[in-house]
N, C-alpha and C positions, 0 to 999 in steps of 0.2 A: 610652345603653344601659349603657355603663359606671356612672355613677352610678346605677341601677338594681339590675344585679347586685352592686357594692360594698353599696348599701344592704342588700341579699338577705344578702349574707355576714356584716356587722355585725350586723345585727338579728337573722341564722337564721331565714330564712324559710323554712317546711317548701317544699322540691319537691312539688308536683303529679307523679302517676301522668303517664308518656307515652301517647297517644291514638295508636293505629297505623292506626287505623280511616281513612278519606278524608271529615273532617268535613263537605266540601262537598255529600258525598251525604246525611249527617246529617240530620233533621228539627230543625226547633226547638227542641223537648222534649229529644232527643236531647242537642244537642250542650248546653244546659241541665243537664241531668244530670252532663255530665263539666267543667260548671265553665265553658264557651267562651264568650267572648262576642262580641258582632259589634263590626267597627272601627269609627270614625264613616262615615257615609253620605257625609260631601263637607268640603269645607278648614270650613268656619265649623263642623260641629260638632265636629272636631280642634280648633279654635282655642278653643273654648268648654274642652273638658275639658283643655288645654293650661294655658289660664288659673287653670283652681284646682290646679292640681300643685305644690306646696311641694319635691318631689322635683325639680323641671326649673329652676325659680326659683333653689332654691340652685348645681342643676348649674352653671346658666349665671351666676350675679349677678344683683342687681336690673336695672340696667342694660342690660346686651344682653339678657334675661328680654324687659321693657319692650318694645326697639325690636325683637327678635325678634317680637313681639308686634301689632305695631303694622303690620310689614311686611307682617306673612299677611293681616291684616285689608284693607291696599291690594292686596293679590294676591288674596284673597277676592271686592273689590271689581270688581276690574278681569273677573276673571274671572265675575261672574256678570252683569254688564253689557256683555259681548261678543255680539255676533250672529253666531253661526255659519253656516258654507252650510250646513248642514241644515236652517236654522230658512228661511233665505233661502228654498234648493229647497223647503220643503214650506209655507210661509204667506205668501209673498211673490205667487205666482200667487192665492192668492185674495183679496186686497187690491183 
């Protein structure tokens, strides 16, 4: 975040108008119109737009960038090849 707002300051990046509204009540279109957008849906598509960020690359170095990179990918992993008790209690009985 700091590398982000350092970049903001250097470059002069105009401020966006404050939203005082409660976006979550917003429609699509809505929240569209004042610029919002949604965060990724789950870690691999964080991981994905993480991957093309030149802005997070230099924060970090190539280096820990990389194994930063490589880590979410095995926490990605792990986590979407977990079986949960909800999957257990709700498909396990009709097996």
């Amino acid at each position: 975040m700091l590398a982000a707002g350092l970049e903001g300051i250097e470059k002069g990046y105009e401020l966006r108008e404050p939203v005082e509204e409660d976006i979550f009540e917003m429609s699509e279109d809505e929240r569209s119109k004042h610029g919002i957008e949604s965060l990724p849906g789950n870690l691999l598509e964080a991981i994905q737009l993480t991957e093309k960020s030149e802005l997070v690359k230099e924060a970090l170095g190539d280096h820990i960038f990389e194994k930063f990179i490589a880590n979410k990918k095995i926490e990605w992993d792990q986590y979407r090849t977990h079986v949960s008790q909800f999957e257990l209690d709700r498909y396990l009985a009709i097996l």
